[in-house]
Backbone bond lengths (Angstrom), bond angles and torsions (degrees), N, CA, C in turn:
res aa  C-N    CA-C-N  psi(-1)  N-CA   C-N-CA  omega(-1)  CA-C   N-CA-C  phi
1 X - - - 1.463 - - 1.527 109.10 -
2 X 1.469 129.17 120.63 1.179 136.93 152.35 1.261 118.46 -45.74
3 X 1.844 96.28 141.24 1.697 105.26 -175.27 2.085 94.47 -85.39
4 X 1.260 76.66 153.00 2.045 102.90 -175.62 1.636 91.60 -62.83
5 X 1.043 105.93 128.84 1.549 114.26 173.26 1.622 98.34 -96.62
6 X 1.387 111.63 134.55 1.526 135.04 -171.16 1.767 86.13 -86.15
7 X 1.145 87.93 146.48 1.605 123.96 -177.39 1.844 97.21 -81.50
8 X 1.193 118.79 122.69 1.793 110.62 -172.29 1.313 98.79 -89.59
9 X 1.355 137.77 161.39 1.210 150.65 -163.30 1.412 108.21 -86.72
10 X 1.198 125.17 -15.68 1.653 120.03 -168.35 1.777 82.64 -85.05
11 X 1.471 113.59 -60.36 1.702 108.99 -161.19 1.710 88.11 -62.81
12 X 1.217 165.27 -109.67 1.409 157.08 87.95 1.655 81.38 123.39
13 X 1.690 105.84 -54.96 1.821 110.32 -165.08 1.727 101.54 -91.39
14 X 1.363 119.76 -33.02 0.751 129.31 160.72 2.132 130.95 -31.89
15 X 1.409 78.71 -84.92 1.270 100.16 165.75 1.862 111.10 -45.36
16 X 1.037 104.73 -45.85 2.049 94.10 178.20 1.250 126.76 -70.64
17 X 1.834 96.25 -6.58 1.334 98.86 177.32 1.366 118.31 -108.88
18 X 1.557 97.83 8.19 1.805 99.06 147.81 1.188 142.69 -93.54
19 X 1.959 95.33 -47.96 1.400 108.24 176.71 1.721 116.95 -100.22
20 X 1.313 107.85 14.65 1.615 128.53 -160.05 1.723 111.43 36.12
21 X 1.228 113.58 172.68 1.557 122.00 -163.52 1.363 117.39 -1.05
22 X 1.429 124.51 124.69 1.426 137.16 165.82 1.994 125.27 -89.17
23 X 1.489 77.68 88.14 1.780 82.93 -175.36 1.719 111.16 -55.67
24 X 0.855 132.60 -44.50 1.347 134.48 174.43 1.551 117.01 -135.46
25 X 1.824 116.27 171.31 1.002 108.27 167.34 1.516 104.48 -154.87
26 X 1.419 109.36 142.11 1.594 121.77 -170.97 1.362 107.16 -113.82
27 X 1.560 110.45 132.85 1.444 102.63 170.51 1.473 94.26 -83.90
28 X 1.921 92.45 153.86 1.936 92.80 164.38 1.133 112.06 -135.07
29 X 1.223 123.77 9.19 1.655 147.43 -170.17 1.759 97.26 -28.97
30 X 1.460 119.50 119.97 1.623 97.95 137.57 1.164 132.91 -48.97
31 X 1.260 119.48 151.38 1.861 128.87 175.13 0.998 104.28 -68.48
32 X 1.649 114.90 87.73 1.347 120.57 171.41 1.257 101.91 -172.90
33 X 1.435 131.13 136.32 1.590 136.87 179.88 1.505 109.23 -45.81
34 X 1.062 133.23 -39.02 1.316 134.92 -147.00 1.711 98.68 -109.27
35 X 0.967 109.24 16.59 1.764 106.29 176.25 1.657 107.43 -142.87
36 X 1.388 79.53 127.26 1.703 105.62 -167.43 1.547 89.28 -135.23
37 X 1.785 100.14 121.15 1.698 109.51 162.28 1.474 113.50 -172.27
38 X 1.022 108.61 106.33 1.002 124.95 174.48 1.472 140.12 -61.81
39 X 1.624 154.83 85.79 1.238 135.84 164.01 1.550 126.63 -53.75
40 X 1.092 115.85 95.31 1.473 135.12 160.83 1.638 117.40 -59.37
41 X 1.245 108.57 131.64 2.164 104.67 158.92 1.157 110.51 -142.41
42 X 1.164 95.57 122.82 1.256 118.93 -166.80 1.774 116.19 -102.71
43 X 1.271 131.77 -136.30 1.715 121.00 -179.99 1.696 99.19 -104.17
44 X 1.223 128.64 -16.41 1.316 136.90 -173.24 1.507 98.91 -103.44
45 X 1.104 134.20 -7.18 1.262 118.66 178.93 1.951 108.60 131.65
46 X 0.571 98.01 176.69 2.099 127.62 155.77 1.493 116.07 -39.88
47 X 1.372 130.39 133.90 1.316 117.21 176.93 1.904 90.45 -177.15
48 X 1.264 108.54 157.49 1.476 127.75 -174.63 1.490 112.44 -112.25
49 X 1.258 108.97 122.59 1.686 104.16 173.44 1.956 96.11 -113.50
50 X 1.200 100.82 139.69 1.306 111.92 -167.92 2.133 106.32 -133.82
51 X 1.542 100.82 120.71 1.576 101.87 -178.26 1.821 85.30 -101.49
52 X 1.367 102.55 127.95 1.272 90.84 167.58 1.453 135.54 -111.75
53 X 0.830 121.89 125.75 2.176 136.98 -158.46 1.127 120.87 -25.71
54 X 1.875 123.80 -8.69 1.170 122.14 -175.51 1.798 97.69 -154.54
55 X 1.204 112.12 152.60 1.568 108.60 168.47 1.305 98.52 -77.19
56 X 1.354 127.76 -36.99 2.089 105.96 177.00 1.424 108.82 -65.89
57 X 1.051 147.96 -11.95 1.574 165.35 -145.23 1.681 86.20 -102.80
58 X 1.495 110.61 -72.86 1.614 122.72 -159.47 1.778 110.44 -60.38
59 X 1.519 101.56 -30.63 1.521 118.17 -172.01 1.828 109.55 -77.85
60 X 1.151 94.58 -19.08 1.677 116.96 -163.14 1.590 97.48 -86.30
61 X 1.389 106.40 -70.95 1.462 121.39 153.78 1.724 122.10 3.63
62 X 1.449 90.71 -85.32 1.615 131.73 -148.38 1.914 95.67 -74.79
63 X 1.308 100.37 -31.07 1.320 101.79 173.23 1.673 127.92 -103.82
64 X 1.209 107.62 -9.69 1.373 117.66 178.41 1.695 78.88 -84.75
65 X 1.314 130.07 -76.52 1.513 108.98 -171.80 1.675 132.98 -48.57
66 X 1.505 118.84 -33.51 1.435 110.95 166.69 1.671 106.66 -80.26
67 X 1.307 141.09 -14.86 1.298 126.96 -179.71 1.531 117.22 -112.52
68 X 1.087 112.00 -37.86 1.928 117.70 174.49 1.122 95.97 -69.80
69 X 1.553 129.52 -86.15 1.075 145.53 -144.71 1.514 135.76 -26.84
70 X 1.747 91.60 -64.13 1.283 125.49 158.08 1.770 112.35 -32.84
71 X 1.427 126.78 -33.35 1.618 122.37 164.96 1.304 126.86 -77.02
72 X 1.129 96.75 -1.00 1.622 101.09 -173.20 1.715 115.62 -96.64
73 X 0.695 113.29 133.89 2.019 127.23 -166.70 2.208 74.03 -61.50
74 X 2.149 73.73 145.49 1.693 96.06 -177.90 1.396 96.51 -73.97
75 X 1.442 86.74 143.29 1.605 114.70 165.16 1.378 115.48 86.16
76 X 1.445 118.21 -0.50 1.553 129.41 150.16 1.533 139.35 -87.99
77 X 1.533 90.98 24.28 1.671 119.82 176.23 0.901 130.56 -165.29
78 X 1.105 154.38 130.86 1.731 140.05 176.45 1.167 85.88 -45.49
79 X 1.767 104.68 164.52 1.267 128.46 124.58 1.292 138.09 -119.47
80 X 1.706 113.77 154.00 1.074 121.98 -133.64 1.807 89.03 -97.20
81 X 1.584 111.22 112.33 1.318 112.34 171.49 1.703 122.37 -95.15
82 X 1.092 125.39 -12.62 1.788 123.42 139.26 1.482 108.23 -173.04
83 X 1.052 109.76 -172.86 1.610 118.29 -165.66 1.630 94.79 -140.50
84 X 1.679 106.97 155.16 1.502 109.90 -166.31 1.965 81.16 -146.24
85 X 1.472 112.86 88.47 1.209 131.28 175.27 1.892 103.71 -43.09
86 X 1.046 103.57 -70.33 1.324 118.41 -164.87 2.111 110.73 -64.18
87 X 1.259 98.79 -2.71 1.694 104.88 165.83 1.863 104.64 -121.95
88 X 1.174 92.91 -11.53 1.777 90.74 -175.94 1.705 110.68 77.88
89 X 1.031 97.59 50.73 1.936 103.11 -151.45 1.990 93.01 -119.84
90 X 1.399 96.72 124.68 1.308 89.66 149.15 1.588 123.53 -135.87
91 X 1.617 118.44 155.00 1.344 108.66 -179.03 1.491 96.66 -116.74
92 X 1.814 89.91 160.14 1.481 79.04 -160.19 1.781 85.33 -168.65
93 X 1.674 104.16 152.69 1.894 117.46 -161.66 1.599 89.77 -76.73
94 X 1.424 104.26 -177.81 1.628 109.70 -162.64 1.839 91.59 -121.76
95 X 0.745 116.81 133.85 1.575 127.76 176.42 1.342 116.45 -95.44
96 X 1.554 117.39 126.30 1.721 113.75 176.71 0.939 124.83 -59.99
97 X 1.832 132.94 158.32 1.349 133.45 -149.77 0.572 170.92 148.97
98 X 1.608 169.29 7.50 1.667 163.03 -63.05 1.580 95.45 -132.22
99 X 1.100 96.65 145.38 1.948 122.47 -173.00 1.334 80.03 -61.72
100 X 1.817 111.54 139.79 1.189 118.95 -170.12 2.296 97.28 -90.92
101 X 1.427 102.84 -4.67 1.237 82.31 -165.13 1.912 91.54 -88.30
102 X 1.399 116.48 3.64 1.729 97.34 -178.09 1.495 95.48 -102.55
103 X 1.146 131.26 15.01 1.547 124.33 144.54 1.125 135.53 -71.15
104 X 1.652 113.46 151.06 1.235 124.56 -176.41 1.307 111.22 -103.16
105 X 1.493 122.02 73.50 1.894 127.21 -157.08 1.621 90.95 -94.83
106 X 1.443 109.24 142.88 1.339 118.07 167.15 1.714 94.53 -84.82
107 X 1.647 94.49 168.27 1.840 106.75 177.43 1.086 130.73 -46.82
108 X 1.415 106.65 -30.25 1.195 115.25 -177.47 1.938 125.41 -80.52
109 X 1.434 81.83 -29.55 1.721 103.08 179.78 1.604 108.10 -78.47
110 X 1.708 115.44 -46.46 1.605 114.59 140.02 1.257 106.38 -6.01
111 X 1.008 110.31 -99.84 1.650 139.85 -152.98 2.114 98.63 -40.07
112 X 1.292 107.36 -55.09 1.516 128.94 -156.70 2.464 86.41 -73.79
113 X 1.102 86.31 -32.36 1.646 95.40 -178.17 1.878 114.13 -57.55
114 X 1.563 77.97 -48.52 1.949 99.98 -174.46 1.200 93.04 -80.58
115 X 1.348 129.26 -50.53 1.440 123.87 174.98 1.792 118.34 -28.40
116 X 1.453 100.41 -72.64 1.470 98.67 170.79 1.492 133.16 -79.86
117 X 1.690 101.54 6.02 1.944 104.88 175.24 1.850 89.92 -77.97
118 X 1.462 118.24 -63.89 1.327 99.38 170.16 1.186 151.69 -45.49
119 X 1.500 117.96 -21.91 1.111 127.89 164.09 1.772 109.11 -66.95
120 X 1.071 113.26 -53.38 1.360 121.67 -179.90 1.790 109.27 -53.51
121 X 0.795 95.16 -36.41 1.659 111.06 -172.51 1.752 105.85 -58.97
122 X 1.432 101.31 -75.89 1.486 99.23 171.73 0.840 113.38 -61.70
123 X 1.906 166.12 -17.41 1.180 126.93 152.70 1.246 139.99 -80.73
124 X 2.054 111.25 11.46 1.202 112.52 167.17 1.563 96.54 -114.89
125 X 0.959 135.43 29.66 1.849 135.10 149.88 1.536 89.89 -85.69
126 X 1.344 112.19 -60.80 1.751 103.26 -168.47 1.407 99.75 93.19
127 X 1.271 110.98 176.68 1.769 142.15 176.09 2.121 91.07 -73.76
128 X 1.438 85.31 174.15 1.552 109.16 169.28 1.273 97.73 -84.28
129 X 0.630 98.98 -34.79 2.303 110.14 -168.10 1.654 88.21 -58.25
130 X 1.240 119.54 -60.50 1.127 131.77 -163.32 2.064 114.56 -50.82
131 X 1.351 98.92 -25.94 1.342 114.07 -178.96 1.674 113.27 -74.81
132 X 1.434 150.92 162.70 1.146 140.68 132.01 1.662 124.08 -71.19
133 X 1.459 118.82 160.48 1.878 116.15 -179.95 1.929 85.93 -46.20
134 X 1.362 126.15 -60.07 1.405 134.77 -152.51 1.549 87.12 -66.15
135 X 0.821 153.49 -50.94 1.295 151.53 160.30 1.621 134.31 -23.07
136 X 1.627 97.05 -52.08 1.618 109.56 175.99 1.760 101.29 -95.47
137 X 1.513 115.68 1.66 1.005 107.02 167.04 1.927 122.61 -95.46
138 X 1.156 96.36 -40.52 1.304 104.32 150.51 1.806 139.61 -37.14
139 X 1.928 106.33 -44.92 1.167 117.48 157.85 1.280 136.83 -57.20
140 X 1.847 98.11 -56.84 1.495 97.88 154.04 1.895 128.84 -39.57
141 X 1.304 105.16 -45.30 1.283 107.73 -170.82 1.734 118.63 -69.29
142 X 1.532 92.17 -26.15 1.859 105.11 -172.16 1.972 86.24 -78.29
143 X 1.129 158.54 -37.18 1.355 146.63 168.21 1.713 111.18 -46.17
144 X 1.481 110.70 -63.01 1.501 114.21 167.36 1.615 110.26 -57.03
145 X 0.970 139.96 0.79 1.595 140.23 -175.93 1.633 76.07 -106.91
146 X 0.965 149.68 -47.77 1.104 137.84 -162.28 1.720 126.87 -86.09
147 X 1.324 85.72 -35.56 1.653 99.76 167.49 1.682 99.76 -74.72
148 X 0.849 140.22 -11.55 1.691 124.95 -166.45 1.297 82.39 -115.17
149 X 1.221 156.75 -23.02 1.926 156.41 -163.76 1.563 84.56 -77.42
150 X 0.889 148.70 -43.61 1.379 151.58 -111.33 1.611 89.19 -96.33
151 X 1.169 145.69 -90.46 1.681 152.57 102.25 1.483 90.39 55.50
152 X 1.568 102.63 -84.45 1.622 102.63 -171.56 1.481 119.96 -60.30
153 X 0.785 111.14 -19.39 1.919 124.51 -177.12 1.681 97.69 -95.55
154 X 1.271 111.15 -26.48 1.740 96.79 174.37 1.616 113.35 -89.50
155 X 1.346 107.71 -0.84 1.706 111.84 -158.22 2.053 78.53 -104.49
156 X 1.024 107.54 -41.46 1.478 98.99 -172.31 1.699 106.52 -66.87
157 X 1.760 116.48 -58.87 1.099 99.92 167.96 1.608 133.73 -56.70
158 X 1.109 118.32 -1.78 1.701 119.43 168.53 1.671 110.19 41.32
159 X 1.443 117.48 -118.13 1.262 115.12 -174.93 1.637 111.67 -87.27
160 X 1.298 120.91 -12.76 1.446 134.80 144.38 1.787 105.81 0.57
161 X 1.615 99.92 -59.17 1.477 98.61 -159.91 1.773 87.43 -127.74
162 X 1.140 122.77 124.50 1.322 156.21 158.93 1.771 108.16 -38.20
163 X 1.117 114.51 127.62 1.553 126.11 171.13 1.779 112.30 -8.77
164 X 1.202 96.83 -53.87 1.701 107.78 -148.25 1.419 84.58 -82.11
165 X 1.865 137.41 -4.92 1.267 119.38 -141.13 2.072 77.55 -102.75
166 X 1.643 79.72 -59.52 1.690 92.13 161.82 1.905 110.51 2.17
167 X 1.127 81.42 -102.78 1.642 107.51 178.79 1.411 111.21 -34.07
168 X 1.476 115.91 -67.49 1.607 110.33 153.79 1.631 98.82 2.31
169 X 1.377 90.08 -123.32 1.785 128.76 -171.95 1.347 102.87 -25.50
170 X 1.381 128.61 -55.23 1.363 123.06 173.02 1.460 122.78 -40.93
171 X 1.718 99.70 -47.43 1.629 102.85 -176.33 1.579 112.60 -73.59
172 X 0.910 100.71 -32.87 1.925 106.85 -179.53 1.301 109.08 -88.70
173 X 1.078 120.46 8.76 1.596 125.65 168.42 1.799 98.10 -88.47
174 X 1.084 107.08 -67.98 1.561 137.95 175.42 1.344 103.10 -57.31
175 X 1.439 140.98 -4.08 1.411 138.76 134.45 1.416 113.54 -79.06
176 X 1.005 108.01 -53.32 1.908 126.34 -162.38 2.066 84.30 -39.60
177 X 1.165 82.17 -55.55 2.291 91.45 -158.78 1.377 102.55 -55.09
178 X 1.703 114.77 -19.75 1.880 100.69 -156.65 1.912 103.93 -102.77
179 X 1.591 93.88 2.79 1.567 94.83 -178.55 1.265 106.49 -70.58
180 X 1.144 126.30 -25.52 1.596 117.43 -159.94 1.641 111.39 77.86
181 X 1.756 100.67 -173.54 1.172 119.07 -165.42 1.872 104.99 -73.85
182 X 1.920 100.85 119.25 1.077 123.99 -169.31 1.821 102.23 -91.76
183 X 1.089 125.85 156.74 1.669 146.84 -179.92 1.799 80.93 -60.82
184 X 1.531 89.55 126.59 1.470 101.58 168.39 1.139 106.74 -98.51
185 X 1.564 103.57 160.44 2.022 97.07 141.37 1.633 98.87 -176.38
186 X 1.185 113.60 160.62 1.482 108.72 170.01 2.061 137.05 -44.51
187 X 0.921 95.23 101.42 1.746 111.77 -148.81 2.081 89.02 -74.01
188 X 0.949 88.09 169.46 1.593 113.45 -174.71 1.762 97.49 -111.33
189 X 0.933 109.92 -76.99 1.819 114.71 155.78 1.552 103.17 111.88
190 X 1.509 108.45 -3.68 1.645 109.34 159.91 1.369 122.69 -158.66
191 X 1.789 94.42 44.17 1.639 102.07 176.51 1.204 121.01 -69.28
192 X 1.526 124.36 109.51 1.316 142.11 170.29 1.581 115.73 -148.31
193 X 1.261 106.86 156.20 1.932 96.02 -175.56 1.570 122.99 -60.94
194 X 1.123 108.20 -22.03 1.818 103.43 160.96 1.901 120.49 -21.58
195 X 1.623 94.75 -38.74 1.697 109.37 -143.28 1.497 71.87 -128.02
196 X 1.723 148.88 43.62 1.267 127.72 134.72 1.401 116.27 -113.24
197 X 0.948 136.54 159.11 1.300 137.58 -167.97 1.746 95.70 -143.35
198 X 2.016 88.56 122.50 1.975 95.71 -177.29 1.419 105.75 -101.58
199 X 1.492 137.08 152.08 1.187 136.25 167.35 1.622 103.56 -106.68
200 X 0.832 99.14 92.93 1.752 112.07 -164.97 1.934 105.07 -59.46
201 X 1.526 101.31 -20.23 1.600 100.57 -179.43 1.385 112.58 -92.94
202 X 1.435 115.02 -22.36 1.583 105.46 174.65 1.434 86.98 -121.98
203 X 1.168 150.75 38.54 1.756 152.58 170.72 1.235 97.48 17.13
204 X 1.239 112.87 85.00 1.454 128.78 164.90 1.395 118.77 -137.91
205 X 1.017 123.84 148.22 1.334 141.74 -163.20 1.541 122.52 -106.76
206 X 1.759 120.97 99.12 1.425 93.11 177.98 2.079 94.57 -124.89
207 X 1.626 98.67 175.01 1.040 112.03 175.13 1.574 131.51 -118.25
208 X 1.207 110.84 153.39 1.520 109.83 -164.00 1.825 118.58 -140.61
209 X 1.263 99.08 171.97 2.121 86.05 -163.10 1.437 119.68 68.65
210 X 1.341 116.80 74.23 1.541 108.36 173.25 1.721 102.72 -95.33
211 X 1.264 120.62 2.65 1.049 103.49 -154.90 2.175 115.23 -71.51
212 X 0.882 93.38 0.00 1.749 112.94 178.14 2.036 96.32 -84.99
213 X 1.483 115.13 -26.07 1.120 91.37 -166.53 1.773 128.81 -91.74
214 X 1.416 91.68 146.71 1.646 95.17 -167.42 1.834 112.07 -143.66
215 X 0.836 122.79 178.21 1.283 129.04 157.48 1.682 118.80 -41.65
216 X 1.214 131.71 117.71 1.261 121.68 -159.52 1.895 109.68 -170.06
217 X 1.436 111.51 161.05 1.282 99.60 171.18 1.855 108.64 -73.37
218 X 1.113 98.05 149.62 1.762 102.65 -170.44 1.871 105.93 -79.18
219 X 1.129 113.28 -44.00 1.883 91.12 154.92 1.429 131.22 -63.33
220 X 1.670 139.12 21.83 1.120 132.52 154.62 1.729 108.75 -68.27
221 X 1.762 112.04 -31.54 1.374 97.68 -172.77 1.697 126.16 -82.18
222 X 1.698 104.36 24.18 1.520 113.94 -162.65 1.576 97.42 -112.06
223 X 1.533 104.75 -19.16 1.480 100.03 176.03 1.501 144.21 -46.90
224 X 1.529 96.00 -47.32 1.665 113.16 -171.69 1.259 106.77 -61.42
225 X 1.536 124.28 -21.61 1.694 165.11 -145.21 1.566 86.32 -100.55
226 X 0.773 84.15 -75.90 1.729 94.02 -169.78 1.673 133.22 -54.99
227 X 1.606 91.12 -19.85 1.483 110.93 171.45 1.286 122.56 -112.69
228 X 1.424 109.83 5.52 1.456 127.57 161.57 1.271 128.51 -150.71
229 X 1.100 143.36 -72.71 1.669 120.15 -158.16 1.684 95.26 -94.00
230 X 1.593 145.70 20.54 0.955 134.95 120.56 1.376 136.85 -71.25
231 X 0.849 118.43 -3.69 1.648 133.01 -176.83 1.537 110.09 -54.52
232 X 1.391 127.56 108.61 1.384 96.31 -169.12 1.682 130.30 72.52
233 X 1.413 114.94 -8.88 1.508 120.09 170.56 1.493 115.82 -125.82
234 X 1.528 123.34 56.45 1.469 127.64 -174.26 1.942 95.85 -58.38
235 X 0.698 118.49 4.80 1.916 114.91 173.80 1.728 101.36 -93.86
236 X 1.299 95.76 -23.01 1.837 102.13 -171.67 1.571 107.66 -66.20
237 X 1.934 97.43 -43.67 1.548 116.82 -179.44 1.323 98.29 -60.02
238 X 1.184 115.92 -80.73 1.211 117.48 -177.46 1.184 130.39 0.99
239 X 1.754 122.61 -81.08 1.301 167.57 -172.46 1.560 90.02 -53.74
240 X 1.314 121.48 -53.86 1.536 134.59 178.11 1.550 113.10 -57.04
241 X 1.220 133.32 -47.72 0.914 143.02 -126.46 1.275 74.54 -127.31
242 X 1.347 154.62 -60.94 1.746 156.92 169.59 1.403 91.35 -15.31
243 X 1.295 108.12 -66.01 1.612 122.98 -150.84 1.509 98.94 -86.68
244 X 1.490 138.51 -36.83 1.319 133.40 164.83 1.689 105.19 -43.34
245 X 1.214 119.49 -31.07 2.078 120.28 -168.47 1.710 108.15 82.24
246 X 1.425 119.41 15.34 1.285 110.74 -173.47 1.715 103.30 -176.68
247 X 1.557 112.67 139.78 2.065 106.56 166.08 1.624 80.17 -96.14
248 X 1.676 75.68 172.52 1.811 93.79 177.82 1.486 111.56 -81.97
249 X 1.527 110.26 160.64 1.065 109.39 -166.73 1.514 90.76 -84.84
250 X 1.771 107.38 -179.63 1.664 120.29 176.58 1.716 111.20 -44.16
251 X 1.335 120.19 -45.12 1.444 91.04 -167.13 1.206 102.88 -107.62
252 X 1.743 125.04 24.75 1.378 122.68 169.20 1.465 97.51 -76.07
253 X 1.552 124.53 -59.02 1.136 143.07 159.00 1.905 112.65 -22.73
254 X 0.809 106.86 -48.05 2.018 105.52 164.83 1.232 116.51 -65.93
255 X 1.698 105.18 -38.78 1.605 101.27 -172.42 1.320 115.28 -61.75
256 X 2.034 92.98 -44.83 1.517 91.79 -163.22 1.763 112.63 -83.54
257 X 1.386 125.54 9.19 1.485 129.67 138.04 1.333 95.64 -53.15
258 X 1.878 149.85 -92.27 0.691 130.80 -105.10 1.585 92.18 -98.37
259 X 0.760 113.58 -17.91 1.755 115.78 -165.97 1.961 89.66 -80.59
260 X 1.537 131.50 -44.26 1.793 109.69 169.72 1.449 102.20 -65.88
261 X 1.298 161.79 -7.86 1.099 139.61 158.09 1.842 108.42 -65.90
262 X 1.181 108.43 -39.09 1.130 99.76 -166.85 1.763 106.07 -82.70
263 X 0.788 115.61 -14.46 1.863 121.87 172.76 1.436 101.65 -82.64
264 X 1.820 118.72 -14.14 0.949 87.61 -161.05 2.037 108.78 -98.86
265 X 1.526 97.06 -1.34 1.164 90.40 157.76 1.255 119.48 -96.64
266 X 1.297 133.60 8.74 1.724 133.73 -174.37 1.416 92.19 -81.36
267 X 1.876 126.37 -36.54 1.223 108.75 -164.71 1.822 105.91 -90.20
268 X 1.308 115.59 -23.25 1.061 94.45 178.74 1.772 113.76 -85.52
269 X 1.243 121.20 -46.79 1.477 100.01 149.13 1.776 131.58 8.73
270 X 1.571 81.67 -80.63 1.743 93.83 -152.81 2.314 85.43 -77.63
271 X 1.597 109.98 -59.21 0.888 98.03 -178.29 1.454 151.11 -12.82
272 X 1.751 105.08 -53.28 1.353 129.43 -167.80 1.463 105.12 -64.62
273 X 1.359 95.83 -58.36 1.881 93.06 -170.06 1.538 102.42 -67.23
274 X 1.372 130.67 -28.79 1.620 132.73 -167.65 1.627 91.47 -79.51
275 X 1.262 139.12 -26.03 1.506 126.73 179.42 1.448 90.25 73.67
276 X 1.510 126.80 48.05 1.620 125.00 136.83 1.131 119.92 -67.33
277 X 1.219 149.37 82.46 1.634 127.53 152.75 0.839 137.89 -18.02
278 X 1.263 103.85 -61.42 1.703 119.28 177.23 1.266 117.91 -49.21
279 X 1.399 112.29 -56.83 1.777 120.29 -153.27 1.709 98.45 -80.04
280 X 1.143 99.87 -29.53 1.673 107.47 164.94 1.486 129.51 -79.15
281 X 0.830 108.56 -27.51 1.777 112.50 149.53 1.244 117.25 -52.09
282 X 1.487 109.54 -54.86 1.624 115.57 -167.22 1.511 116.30 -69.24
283 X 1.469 107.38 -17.25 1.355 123.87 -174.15 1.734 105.71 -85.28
284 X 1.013 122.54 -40.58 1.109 135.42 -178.84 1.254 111.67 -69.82
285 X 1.475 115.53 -51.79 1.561 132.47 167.79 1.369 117.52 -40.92
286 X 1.647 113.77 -44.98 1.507 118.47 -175.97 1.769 106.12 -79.44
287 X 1.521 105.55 -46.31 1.645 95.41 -174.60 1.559 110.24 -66.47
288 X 2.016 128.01 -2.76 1.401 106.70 -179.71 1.972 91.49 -86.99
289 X 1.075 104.09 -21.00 2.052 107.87 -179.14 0.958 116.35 -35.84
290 X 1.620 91.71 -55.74 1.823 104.68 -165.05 1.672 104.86 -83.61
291 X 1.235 107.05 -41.69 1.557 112.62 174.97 1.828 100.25 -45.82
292 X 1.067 131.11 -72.63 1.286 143.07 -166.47 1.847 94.92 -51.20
293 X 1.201 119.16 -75.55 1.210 118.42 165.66 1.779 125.16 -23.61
294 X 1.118 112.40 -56.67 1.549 111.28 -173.51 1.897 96.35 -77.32
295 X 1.045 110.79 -10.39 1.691 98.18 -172.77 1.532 103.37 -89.79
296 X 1.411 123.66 -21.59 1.431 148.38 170.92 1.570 91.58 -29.13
């Protein structure tokens, strides 16, 4: 168990001079050095102050909440009540909820879950319209950031990943690049149920962690999906994809093959030395898929 990280006095003075007096304060940090966030309550209620781990992280953040956000039906996002540039700090309202993955949802409630992650999904990708030229140029470029990661994530995992895994990732890297320009839209950049939150009394759905989101091809956010709570649940896709208003077209469908090979060495990579289980399972899980698949 991680020790409670103390709230520092600059954000502490900060913070009162948004939401005034801070009756308490909760750490909520994931178990991980680089995450600091605090639940604050204050006289108005509940609210999150968040330093986030990188200035590209905070910039990513700060703008997915003043520009995405704002489309999304209330109470299916924080909102962003100010930003403190110079700590990398944002404060921000508390959304109703329990992490949908410590529920016990029957199939059907599954289904009604994915139902509204897709719905939610397409109106924070948005239209093309919705993007700038610097925007769809940017997307394009975050796929090639991804095809060249691929190499570096196999050189880190070393013997991590087995000959045949090699080849994997290599070859779907070396597909991923020759598709060309993929359907953009404003990406979330780690949509998976970790980061949904269900209100089981009014069954509503909100989302949380934008700080990954950026300009991007719009099948990166089907992945995490794709390498887990679809696995074995084509009703899950489904239900998702109902509520998205659209399936992917043919070479969204290639990408997003080639893009879980390529996560799937990022997680075992980064996993192993961090002592994830999980994310290293899932990584392992996808390269026997595709392995089994290409021998088909």
């Amino acid at each position: 168990m991680s020790i409670p990280k103390p709230l520092p006095p600059v954000l502490s003075e900060w913070a009162e001079e948004v939401v005034g007096p801070v009756q308490a304060v909760r750490d909520v940090s994931h178990d991980r050095p680089n995450s600091r966030v605090w639940q604050l309550t204050c006289g108005t209620g509940r609210v999150f102050l968040k330093v986030a781990p990188t200035p590209t992280f905070y910039v990513r953040e700060t703008r997915a909440y003043r520009e995405a956000a704002p489309a999304l039906e209330t109470g299916t996002v924080p909102r962003l009540l100010e930003t403190h540039a110079q700590q990398q700090s944002l404060l921000m309202t508390q959304v109703p909820g329990r992490n949908v993955q410590t529920l016990a949802l029957t199939p059907a409630q599954q289904r009604m879950v994915h139902r509204q992650a897709g719905r939610w999904l397409r109106r924070f990708h948005g239209s093309p319209g919705d993007l700038t030229p610097t925007d769809h140029a940017d997307a394009v470029s975050e796929v090639a950031r991804a095809v060249r990661g691929a190499e570096a994530h196999l050189e880190s995992a070393g013997d991590l990943i087995g000959k045949e895994g090699h080849e994997i990732v290599r070859e779907h890297a070396t597909e991923l690049a020759r598709l060309g320009r993929l359907p953009g839209g404003y990406a979330h950049g780690d949509f998976q149920e970790r980061n949904w939150l269900l209100d089981t009394e009014a069954s509503t759905l909100a989302v949380v962690d934008l700080e990954r989101a950026r300009p991007h091809a719009a099948v990166v956010d089907f992945v995490r999906l794709a390498c887990g709570p679809w696995v074995g649940r084509p009703d899950l896709r489904e239900a998702f994809c109902d509520g998205y208003g659209r399936t992917l077209t043919s070479i969204e469908e290639t990408a997003l093959r080639c893009l879980t090979a390529l996560d799937a060495a990022s997680a075992i990579s980064w996993g192993v030395p961090h002592h994830d289980r999980e994310i290293v399972e899932r990584g392992y899980a996808t390269l026997a898929r595709l392995g089994k698949a290409g021998a088909a």
